[in-house]
C-alpha positions, 0 to 999 in steps of 0.5 A, a space after each residue: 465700042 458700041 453702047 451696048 458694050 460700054 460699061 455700066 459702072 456707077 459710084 456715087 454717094 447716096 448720104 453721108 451721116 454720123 451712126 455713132 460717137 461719144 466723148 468722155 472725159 474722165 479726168 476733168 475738171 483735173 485735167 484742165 489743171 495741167 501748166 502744159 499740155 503734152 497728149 499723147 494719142 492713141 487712134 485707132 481705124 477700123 471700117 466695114 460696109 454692109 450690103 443693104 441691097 439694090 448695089 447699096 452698101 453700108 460703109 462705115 469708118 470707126 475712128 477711136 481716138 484715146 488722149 492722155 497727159 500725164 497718165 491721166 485718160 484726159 478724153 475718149 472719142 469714138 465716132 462711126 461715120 457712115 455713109 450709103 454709096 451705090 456701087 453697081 457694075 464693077 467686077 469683085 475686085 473694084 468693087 471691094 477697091 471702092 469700099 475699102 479705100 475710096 469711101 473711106 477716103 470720101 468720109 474721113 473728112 466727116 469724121 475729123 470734123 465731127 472729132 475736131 468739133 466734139 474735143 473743142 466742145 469738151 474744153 480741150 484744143 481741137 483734134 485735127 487728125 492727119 490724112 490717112 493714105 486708105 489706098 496703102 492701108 487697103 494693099 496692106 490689107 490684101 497682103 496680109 490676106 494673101 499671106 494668111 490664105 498661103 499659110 498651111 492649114 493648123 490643126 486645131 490641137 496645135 493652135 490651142 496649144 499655141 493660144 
């Protein structure tokens, strides 16, 4: 293959950085109370990226993650951890593939130190969050794509109705 037709693609991250958190810890000092701790976790992903132009995009990895014990809300963490990545080259397809699986891959490790450091800071055992298989996560994503574009059109009386 000559130069001229190799291809031209470029990933690389251009900054990483936190856009948002917060922690809140509503039952304290109660909380610290309790002989055993036993949280029980709710986390909850989400992403999405922007385009800020010239093959840059915005990419963003919510991390929401809800401690209780005993009943009692012992912290809230959120924590938005972004990143700028060029992207340039890459059909549709690959391109949605990088920023819906590998940038995530490349800023959840930000974002579990970020949460592990804030729950240590707020008196509590650090939150050491598990890996997360963004690839699955991603084919799951185009599936459920797929199924919704393959469901025939509602009319909107019957989807109120439905509501």
């Amino acid at each position: 293959m000559s130069d001229k037709q190799a291809p031209n693609n470029q990933f690389s991250i251009q900054k990483i950085y936190v856009k948002d958190v917060s922690f809140e810890s509503p039952a304290t000092p109660q909380v610290f109370s309790f002989q055993k701790w036993e949280p029980k976790i709710d986390l909850n992903l989400n992403n999405r990226h922007t385009d800020v132009g010239e093959d840059v995009y915005e990419v963003v990895l919510s991390i929401t993650a809800t401690v209780n014990q005993e009943e009692k809300t012992a912290f809230l963490i959120e924590v938005q951890q972004a990143g700028l990545f060029l992207i340039s080259g890459f059909n549709d397809q690959d391109r949605n593939y990088l920023l819906g699986s590998q940038c995530m891959n490349i800023l959840l490790p930000y974002a579990r130190e970020v949460i592990s450091d804030m729950t240590t800071r707020g008196g509590f055992p650090p939150l050491i969050l598990s890996p997360v298989n963004f690839d699955a996560l991603y084919q799951q994503h185009l599936k459920a794509q797929q199924e919704k574009e393959a469901q025939p059109a509602v009319e909107t009386d019957e989807a109120t109705v439905k509501h």
